[in-house]
Residue frames as qw, qx, qy, qz and C-alpha x, y, z in Angstrom:
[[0.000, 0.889, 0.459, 0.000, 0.00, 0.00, 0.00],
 [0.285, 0.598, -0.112, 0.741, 1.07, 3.75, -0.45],
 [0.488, -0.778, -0.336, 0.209, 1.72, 5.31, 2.80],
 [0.295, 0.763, -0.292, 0.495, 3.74, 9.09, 2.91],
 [0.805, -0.457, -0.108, 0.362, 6.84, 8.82, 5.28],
 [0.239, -0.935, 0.116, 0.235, 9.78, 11.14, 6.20],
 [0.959, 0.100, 0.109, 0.242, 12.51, 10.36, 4.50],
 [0.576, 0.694, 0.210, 0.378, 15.88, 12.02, 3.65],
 [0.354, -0.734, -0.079, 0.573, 18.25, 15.02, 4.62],
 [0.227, -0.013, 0.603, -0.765, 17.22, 17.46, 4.83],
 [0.189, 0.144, 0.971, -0.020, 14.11, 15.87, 5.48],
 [0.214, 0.125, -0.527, -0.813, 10.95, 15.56, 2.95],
 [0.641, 0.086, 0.595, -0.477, 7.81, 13.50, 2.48],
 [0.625, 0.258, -0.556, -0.483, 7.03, 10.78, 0.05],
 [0.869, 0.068, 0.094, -0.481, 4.87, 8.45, -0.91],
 [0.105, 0.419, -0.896, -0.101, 6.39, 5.03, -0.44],
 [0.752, -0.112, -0.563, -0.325, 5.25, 1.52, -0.90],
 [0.078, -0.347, 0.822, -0.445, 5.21, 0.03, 2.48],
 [0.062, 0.015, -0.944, 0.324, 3.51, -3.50, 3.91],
 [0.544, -0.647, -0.287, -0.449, -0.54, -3.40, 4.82],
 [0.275, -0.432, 0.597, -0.617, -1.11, -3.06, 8.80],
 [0.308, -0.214, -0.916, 0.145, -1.83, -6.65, 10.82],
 [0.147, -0.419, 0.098, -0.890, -5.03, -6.16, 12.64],
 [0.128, -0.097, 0.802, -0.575, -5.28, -6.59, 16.60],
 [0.003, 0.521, 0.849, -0.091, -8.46, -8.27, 18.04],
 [0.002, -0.648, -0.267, 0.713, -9.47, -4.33, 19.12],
 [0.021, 0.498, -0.146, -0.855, -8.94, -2.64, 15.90],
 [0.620, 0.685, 0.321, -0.209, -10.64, -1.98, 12.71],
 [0.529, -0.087, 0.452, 0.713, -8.84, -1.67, 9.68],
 [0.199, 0.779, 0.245, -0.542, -9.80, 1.95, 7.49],
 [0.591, 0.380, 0.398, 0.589, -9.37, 2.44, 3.87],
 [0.062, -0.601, -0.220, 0.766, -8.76, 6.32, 3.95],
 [0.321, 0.792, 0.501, 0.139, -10.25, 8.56, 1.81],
 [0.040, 0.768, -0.256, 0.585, -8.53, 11.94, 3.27],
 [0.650, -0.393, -0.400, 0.513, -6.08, 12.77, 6.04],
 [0.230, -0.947, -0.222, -0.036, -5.85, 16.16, 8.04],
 [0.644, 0.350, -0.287, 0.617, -2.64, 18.21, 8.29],
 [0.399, -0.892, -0.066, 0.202, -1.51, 20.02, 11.43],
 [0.195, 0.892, -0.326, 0.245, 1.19, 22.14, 11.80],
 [0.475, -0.614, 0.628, -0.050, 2.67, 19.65, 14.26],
 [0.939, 0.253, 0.226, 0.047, 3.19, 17.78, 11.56],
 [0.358, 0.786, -0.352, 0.361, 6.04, 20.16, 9.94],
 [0.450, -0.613, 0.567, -0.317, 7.42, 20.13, 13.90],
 [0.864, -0.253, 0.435, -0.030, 7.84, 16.33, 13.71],
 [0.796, 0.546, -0.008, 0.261, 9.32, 16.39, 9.98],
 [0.058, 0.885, -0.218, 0.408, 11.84, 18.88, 11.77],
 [0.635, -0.158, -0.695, 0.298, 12.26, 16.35, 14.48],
 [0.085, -0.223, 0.485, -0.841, 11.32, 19.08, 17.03],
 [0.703, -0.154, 0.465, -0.515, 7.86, 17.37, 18.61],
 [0.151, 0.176, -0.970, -0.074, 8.18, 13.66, 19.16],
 [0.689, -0.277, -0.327, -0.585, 4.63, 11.49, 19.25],
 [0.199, 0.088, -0.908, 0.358, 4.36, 9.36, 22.39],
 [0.697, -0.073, 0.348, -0.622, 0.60, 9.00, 23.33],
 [0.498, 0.122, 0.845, -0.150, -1.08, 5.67, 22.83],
 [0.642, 0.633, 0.304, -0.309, -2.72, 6.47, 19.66],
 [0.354, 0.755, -0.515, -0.199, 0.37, 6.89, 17.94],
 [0.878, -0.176, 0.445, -0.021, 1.25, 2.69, 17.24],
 [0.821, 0.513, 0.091, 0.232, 3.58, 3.47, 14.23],
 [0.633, -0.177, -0.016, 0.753, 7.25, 4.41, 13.45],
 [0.120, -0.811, -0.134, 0.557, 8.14, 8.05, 13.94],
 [0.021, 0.113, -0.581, -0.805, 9.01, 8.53, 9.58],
 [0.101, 0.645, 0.737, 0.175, 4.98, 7.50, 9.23],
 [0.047, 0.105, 0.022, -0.993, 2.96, 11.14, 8.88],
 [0.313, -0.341, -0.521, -0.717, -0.12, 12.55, 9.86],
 [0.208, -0.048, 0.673, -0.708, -2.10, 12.69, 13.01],
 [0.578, 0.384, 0.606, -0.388, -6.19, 11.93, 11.74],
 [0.197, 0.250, -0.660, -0.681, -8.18, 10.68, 8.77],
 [0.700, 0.209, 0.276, -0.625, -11.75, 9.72, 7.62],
 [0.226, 0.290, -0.765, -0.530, -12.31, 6.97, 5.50],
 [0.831, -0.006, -0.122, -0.542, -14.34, 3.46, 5.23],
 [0.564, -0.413, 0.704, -0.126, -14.03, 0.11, 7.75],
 [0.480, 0.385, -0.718, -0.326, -12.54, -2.39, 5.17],
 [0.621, 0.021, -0.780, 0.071, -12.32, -5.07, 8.20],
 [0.647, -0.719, 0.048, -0.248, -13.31, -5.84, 12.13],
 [0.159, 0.308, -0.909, 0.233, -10.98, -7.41, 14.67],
 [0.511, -0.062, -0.838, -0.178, -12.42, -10.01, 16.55],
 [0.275, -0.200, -0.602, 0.722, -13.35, -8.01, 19.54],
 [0.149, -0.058, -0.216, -0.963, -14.87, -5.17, 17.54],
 [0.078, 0.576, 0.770, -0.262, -18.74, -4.36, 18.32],
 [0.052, 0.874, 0.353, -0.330, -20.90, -1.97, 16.69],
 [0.213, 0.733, -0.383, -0.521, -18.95, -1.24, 13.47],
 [0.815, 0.401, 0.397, 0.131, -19.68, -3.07, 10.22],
 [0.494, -0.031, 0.555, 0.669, -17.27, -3.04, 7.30],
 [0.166, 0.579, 0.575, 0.554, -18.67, -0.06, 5.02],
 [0.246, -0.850, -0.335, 0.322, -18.90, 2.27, 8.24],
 [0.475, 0.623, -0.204, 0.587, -17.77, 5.70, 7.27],
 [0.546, -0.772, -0.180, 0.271, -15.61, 6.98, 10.32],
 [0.197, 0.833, -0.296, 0.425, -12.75, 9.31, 11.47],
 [0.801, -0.564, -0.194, 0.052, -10.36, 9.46, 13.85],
 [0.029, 0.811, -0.538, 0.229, -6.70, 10.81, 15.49],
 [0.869, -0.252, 0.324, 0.276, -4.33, 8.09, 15.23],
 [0.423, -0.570, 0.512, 0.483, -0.82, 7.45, 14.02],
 [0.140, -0.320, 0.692, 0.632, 0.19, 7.81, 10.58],
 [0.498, 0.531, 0.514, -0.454, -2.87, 8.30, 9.32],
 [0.493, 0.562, -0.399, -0.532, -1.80, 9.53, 5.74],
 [0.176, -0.233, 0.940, 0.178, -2.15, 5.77, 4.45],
 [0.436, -0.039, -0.713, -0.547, -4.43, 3.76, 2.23],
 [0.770, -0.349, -0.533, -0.033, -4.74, 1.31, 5.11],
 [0.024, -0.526, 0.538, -0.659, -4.73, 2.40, 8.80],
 [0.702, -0.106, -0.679, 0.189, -5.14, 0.16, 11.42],
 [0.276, -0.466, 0.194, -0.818, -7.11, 2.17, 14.41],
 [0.201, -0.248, -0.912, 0.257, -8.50, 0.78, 17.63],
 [0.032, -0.529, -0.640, -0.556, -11.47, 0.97, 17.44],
 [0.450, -0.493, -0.519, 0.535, -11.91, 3.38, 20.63],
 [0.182, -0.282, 0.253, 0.907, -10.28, 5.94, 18.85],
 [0.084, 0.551, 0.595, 0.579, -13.31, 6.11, 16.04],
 [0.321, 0.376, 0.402, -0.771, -15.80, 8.64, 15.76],
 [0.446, 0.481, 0.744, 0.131, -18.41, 8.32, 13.19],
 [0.006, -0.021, -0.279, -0.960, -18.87, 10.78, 10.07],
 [0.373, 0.539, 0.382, -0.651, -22.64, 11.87, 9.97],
 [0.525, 0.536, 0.637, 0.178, -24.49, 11.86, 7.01],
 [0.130, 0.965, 0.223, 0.043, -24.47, 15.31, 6.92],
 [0.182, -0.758, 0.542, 0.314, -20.27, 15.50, 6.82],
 [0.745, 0.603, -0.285, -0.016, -18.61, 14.63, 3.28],
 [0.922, -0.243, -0.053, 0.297, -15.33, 12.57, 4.03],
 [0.638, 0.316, -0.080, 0.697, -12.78, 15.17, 2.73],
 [0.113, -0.770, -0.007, -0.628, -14.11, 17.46, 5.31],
 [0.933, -0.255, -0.247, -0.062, -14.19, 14.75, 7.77],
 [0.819, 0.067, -0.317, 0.473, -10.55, 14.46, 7.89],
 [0.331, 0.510, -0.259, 0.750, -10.13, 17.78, 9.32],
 [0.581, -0.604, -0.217, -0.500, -12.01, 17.35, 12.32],
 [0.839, -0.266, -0.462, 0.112, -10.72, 14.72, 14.81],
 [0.582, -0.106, -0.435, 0.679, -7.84, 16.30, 16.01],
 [0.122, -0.239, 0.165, -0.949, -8.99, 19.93, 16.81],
 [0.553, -0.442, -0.334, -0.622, -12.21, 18.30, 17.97],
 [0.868, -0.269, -0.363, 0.205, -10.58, 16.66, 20.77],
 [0.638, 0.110, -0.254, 0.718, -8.54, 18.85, 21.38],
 [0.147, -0.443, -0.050, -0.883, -10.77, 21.51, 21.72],
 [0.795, -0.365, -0.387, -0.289, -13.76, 19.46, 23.37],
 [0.784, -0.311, -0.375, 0.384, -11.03, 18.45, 25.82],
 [0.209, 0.200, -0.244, 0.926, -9.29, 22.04, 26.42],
 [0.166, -0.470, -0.103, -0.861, -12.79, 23.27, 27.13],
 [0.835, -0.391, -0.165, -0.350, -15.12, 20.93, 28.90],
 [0.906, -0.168, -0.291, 0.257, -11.76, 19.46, 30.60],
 [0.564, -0.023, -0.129, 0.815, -8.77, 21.29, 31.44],
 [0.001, 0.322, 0.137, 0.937, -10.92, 24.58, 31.27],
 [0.028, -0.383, -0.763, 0.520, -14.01, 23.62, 33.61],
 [0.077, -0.031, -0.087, -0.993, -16.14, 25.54, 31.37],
 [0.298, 0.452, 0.699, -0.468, -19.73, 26.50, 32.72],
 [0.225, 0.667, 0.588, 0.398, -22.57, 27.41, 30.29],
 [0.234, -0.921, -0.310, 0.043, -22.72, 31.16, 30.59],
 [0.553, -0.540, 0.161, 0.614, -18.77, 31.68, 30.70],
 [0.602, 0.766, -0.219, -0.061, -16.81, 33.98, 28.00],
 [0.837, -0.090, 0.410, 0.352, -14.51, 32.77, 26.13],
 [0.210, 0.822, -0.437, -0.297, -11.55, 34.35, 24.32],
 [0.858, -0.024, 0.438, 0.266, -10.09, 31.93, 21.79],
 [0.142, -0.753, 0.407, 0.496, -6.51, 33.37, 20.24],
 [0.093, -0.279, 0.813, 0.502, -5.44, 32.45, 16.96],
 [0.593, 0.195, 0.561, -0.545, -9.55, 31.69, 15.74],
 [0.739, 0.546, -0.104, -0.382, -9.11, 30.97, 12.13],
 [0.263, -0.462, 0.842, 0.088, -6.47, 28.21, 12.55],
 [0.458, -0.015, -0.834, -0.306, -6.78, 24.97, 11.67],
 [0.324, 0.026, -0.718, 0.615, -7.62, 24.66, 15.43],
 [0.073, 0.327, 0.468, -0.818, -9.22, 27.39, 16.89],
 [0.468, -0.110, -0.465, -0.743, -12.14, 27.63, 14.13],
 [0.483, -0.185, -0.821, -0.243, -12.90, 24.95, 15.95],
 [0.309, -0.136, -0.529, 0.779, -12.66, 26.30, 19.45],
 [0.314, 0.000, -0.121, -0.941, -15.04, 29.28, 18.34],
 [0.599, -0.181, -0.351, -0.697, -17.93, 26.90, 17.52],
 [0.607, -0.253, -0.752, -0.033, -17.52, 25.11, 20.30],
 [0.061, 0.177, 0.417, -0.889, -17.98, 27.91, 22.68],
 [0.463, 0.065, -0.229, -0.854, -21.06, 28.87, 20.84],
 [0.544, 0.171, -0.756, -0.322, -22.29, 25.61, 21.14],
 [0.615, -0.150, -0.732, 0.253, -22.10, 25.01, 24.31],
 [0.242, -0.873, -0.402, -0.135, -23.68, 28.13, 25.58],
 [0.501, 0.130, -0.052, 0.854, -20.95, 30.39, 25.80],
 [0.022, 0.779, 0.500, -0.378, -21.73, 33.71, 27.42],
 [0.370, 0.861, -0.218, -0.272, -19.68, 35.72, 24.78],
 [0.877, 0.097, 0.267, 0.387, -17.23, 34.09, 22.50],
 [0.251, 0.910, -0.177, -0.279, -14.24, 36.40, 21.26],
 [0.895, 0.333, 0.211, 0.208, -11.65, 35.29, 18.29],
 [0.235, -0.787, 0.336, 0.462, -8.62, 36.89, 17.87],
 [0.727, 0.397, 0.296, 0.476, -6.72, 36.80, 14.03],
 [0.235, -0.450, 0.251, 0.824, -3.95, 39.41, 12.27],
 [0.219, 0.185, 0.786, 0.548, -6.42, 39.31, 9.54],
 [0.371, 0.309, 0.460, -0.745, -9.32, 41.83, 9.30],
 [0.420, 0.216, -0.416, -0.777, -10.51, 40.39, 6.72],
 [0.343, -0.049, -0.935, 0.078, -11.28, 36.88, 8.64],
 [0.141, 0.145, 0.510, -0.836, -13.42, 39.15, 11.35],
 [0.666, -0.077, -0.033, -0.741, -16.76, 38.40, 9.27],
 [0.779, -0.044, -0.625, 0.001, -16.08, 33.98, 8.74],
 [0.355, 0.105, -0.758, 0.537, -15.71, 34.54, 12.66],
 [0.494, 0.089, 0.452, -0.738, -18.90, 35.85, 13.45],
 [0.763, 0.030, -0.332, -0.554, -20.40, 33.48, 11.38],
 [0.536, 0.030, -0.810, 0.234, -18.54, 30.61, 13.06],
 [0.589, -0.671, -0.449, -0.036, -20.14, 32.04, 16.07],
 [0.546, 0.083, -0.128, 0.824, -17.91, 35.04, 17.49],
 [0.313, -0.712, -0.552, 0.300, -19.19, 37.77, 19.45],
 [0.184, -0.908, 0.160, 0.340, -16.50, 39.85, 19.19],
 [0.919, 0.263, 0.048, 0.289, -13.56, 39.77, 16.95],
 [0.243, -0.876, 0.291, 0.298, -9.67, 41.50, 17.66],
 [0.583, 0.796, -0.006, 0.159, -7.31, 42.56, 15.29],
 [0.722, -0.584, 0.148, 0.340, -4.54, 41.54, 16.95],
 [0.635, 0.293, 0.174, 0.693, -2.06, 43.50, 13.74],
 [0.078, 0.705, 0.129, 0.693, -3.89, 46.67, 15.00],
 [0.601, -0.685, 0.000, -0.411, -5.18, 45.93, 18.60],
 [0.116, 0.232, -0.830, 0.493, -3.07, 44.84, 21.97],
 [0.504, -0.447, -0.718, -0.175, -5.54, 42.44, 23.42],
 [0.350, -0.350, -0.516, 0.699, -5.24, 43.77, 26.84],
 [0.059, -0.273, -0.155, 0.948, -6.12, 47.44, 25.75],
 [0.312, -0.136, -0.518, -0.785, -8.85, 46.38, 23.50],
 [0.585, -0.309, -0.747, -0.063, -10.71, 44.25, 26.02],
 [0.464, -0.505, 0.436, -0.583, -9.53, 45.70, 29.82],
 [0.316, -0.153, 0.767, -0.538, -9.99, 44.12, 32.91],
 [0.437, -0.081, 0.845, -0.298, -12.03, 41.10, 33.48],
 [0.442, 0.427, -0.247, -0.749, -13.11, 40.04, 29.99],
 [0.799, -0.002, -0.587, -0.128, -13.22, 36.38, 29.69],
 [0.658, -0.545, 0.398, -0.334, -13.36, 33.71, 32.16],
 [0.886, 0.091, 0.454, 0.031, -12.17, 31.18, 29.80],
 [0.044, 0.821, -0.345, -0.452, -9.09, 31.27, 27.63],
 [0.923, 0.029, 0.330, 0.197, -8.12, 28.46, 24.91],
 [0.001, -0.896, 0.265, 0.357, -4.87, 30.18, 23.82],
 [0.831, 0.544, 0.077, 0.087, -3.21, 28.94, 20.14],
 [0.489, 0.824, -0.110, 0.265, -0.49, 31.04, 20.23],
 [0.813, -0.253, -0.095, 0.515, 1.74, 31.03, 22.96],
 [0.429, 0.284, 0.015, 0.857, 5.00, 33.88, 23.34],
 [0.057, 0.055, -0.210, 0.974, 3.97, 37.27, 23.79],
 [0.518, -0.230, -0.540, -0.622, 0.21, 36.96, 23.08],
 [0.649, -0.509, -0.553, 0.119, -0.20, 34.86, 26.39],
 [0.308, -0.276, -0.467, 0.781, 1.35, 37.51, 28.58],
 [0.165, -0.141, -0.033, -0.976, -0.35, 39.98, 27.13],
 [0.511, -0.280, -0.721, -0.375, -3.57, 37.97, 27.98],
 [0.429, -0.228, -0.716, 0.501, -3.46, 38.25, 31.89],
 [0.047, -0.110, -0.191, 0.974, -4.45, 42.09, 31.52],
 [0.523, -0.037, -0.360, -0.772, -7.86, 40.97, 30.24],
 [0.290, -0.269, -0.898, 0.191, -8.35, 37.63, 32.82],
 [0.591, -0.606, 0.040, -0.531, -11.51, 38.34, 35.25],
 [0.330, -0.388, 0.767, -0.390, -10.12, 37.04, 38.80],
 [0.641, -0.168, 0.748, -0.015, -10.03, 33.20, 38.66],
 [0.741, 0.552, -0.202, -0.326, -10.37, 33.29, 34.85],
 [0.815, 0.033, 0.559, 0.146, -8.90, 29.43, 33.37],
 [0.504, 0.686, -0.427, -0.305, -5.97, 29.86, 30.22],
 [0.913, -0.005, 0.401, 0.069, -5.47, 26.81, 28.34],
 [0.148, 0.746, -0.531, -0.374, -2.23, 26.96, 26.54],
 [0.836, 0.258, 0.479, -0.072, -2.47, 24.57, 23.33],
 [0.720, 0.540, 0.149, 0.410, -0.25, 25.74, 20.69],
 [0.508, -0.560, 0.182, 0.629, 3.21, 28.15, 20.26],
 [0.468, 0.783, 0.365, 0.185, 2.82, 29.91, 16.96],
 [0.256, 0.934, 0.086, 0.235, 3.98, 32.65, 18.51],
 [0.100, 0.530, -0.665, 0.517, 6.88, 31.66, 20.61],
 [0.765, -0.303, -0.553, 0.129, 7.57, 28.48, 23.23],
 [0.439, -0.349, -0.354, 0.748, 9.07, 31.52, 25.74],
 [0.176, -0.755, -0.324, -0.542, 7.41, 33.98, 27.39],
 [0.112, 0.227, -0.518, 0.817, 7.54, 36.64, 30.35],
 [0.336, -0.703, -0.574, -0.252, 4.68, 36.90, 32.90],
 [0.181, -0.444, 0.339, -0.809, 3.67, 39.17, 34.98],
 [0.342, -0.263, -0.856, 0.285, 3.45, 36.23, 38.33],
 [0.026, 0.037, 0.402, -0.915, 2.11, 39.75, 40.13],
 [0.524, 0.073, -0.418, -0.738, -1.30, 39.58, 37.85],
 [0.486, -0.010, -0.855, -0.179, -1.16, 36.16, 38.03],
 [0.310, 0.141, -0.560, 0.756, -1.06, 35.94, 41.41],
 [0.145, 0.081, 0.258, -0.952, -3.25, 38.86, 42.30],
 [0.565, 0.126, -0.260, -0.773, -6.29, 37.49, 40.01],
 [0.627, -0.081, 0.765, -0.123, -5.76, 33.74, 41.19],
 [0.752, 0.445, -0.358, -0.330, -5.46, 33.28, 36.87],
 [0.833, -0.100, 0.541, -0.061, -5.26, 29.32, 36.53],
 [0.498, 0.588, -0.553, -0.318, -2.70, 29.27, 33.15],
 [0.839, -0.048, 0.541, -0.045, -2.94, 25.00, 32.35],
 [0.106, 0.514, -0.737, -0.427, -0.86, 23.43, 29.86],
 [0.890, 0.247, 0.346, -0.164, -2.32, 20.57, 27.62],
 [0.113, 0.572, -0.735, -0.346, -0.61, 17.89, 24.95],
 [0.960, -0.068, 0.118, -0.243, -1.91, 14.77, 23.93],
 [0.454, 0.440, -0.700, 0.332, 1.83, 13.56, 24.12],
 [0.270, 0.175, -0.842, 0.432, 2.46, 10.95, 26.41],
 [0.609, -0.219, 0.355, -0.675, -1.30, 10.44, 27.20],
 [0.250, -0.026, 0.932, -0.260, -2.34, 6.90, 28.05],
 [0.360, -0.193, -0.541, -0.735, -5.25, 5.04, 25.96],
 [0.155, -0.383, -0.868, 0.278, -7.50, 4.80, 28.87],
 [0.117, 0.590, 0.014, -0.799, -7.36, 8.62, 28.58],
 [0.080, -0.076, -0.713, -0.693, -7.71, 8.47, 24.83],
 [0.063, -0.335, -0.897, -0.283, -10.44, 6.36, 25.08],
 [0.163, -0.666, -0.703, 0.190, -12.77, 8.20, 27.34],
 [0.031, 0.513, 0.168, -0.841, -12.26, 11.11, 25.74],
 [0.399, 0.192, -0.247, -0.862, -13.64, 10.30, 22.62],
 [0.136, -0.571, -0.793, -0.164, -16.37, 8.47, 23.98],
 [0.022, 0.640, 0.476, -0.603, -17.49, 11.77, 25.72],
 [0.263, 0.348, -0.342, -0.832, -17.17, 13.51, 21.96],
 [0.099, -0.223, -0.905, -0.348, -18.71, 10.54, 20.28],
 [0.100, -0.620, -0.752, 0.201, -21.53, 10.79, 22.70],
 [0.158, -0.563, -0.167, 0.794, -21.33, 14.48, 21.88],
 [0.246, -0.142, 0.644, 0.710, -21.09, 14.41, 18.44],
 [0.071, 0.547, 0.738, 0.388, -24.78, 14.22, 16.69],
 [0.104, -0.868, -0.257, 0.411, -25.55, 17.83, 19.07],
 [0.396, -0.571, 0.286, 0.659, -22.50, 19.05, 18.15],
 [0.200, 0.081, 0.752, 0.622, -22.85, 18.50, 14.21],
 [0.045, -0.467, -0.822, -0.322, -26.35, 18.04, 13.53],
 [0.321, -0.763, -0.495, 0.263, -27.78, 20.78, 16.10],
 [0.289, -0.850, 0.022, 0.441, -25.03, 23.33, 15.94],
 [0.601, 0.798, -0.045, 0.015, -23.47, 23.01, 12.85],
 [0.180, -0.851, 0.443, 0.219, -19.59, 22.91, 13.80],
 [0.792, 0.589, 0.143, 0.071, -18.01, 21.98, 10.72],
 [0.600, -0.254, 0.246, 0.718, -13.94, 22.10, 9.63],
 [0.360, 0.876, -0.175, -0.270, -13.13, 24.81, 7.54],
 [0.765, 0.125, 0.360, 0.519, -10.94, 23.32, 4.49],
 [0.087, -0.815, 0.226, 0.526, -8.39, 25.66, 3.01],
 [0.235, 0.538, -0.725, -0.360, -6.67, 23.48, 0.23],
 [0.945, 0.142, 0.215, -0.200, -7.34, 19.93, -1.24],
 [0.252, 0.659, -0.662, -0.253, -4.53, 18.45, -2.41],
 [0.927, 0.062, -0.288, -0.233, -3.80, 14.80, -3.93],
 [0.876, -0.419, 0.142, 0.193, -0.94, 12.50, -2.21],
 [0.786, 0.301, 0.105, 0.530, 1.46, 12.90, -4.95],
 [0.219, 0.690, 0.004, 0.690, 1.41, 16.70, -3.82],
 [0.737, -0.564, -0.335, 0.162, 2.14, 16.30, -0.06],
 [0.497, -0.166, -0.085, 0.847, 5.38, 18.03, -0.04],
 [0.175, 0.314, 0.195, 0.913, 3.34, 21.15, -1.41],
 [0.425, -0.625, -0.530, -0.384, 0.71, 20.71, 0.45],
 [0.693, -0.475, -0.250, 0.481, 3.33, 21.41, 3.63],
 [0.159, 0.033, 0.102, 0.981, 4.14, 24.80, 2.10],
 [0.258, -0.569, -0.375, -0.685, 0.56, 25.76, 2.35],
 [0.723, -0.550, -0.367, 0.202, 0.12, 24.12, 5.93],
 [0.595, -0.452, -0.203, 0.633, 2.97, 26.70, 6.96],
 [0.274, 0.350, 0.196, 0.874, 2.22, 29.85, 5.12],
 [0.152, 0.243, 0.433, -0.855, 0.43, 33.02, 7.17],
 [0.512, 0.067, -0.343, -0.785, -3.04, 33.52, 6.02],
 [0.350, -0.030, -0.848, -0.398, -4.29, 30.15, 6.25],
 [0.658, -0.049, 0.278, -0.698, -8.06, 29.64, 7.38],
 [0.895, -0.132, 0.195, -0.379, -8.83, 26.05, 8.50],
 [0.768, -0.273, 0.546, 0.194, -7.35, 22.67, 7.46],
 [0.422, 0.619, -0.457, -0.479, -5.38, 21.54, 4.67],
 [0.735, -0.014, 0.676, -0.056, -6.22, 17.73, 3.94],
 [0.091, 0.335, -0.848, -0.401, -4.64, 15.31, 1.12],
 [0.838, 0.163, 0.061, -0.517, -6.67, 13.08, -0.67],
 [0.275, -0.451, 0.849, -0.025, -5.85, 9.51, -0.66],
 [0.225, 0.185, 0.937, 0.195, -8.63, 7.25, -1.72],
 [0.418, 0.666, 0.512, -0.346, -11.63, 9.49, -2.81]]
């Protein structure tokens, strides 16, 4: 089967022939259709972020974190997925024909989600779904300020505030032209973080909830806009892995600043976090509408270009390779 791998110095992707995956009693075997790019993909071609959760069950040259496709086969354990299901899911080295997923890890595509959108979902939905409703403690009724909103990421971050009964939802981007596809995603507010210092556009006690993309300066400047116990989830470094704080702020407002990574989680964790999305999932879609934004289609053979789009400024939502559709 084709599967893209790292290969090379300095170092590149392509599409090599490699082996089919064996598959365990647990898992399901997935013909993919499309796989999702992240930016921590570039970071792992770079060798600077190393995979080590439980979902990742392949060698560190495979590529790709999630991907949607159709169940080709069961294992012998498997319940409640037939061969022809379409699903999704964040697992290792997804960019392949054939992936080999346990089946824990699925989520199911709706009728009402096409597969090449599909692929861009899993990981920011989990990631979000878990920054908010986990590591954030968020109540219906709270605001939320979510940095970097037109990512691949934080698009997603937006409509799940809104979704979940945010009391205001604000979106930060250097783009003012992104400030209307953010109130439609469900934004309240929107800062211009190329014109505006968050702090001085907001003040004092403006969100109680923070899912913060960006990291560097951008998070310090965030404290001047916490309300007194206000919850920042730091989830990405865009803008820098080193920052100053002001501890005095911190401190003074009791601001809770939590770090999150699905490195080196355990698949007990996995699992039971996306059975609480699964079980989330048909509101979350079907009710509220929260939907990847796709930026680029691109076929396998065009993976290495498709990693120059994945790392240029500008880009709104995912950029996902096509593989079997």
């Amino acid at each position: 089967m084709r599967a893209l791998l790292t290969t090379g110095t300095p170092p590149a992707w392509t599409v090599t022939e490699i082996a089919p995956p064996a598959v365990a009693p647990d898992q399901v075997l997935v013909e993919v259709a499309t796989a999702g790019l992240n930016r921590a993909d570039l970071l792992m071609r770079e060798g600077a972020y190393v995979p080590s959760s439980a979902d990742w069950n392949v060698g560190p040259d495979r590529v790709v974190f999630e991907m949607a496709g159709r169940v080709r086969t069961v294992g012998d354990r498997v319940t409640g997925i037939v061969p022809g299901d379409c699903v999704m899911a964040q697992t290792g080295g997804a960019c392949a024909e054939l992936v080999a997923v346990d089946h824990r890890l699925l989520l199911p595509v709706p009728d009402l989600q096409d597969l090449v959108a599909a692929a861009g979902l899993p990981s920011a939905l989990l990631t979000e779904y878990d920054a908010l409703t986990g590591a954030a403690r968020f109540r219906p009724g709270d605001r939320v300020l979510i940095t970097g909103g037109a990512g691949g990421v934080g698009h997603i971050g937006v409509q799940l505030a809104r979704a979940l009964g945010a009391g205001t939802v604000i979106a930060t981007t250097r783009s003012r032209a992104k400030a209307g596809l953010l109130r439609e995603l469900g934004a309240t507010r929107v800062i211009d973080t190329a014109c505006e210092d968050i702090a001085t556009a907001l003040g004092p006690d403006a969100f109680d909830v923070c899912l913060d993309h960006l990291g560097g300066p951008v998070l310090a400047g965030l404290l001047g806009a916490a309300a007194p116990r206000a919850r920042i989830v730091q989830i990405g470094r865009l803008a820098g892995a080193h920052v100053r704080l002001d501890l005095e702020t911190l401190a003074a407002r009791r601001i809770q600043l939590i770090g999150t990574t699905f490195r080196g989680r355990e698949a007990d964790e996995l699992h039971a976090l996306t059975a609480r999305v699964r079980e989330a999932l048909p509101g979350l879609l079907r009710t509220h509408d929260v939907r990847p934004l796709v930026d680029s289609v691109l076929d396998l053979s065009e993976a290495e270009r498709a990693g120059q789009l994945l790392d240029r400024p500008g880009l709104t939502g995912k950029v996902i390779l096509r593989i079997g559709v």
